[in-house]
C-alpha positions in Angstrom: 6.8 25.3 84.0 4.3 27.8 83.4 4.0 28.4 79.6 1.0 27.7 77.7 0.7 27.2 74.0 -3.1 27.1 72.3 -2.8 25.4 69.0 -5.7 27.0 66.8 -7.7 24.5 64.1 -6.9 26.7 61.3 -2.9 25.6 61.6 -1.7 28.6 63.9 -0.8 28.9 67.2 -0.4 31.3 70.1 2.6 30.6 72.7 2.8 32.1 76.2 5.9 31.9 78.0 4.0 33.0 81.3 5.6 34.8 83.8 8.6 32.6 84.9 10.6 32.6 81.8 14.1 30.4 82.3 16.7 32.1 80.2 18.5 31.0 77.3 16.1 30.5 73.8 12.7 31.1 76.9 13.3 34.6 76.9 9.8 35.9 75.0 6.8 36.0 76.5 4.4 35.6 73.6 5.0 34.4 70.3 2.8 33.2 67.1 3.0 30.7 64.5 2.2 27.9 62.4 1.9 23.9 63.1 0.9 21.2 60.8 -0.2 17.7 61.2 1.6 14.6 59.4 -0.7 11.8 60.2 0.2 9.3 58.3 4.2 9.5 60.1 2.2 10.7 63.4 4.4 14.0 63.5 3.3 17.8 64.4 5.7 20.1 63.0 5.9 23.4 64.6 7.0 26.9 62.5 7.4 24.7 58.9 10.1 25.6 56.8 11.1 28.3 59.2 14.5 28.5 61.0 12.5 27.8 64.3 11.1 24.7 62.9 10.6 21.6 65.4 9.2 18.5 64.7 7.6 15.9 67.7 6.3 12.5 67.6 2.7 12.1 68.7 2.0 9.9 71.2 -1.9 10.4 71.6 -4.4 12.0 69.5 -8.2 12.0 70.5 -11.0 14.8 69.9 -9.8 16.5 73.3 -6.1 15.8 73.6 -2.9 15.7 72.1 0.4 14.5 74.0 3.1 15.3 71.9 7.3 14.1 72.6 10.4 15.0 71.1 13.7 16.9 71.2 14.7 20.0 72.0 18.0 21.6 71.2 19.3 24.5 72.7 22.4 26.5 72.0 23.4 27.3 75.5 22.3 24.0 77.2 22.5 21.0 75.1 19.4 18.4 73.9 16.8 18.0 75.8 13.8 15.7 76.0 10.5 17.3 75.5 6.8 16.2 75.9 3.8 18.2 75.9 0.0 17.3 76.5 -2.9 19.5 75.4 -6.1 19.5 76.0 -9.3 20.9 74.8 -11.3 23.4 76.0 
């Protein structure tokens, strides 16, 4: 509950796990990568045509936030139900 991802307007981003990391695939604390933006299917796909890759439906896009919701799928643990909300600063 206390990682923080800052998604960069040049396509990267930067992921911090924080200091509470659960286990399982949330075992680094910082990680870096790519996103891109399908807005015409209203998708943000995370790590493209990587092994990692994740794609999430968003749910609201304005100039200061983005609230994203999708699956998660982890190895150990089963599917999960994600959703995210970023804002601005």
């Amino acid at each position: 509950l206390d990682d923080s991802m800052v998604l960069s307007s040049d396509g990267t981003y930067q992921y911090d796990g924080g200091d509470q990391l659960c286990g399982a695939e949330d075992d680094t604390v910082a990680k870096v990568g790519a996103w891109e933006f399908n807005a015409e299917n209203a998708v943000m796909t995370f790590d493209p045509g990587m092994e990692s890759e994740v794609s999430v439906n968003i749910i609201t896009l304005d100039e200061s936030t983005v609230v994203l919701s999708g699956q998660y799928v982890s190895e150990l643990f089963g599917t999960f139900e994600i959703m995210g909300s970023y804002s601005s600063n």
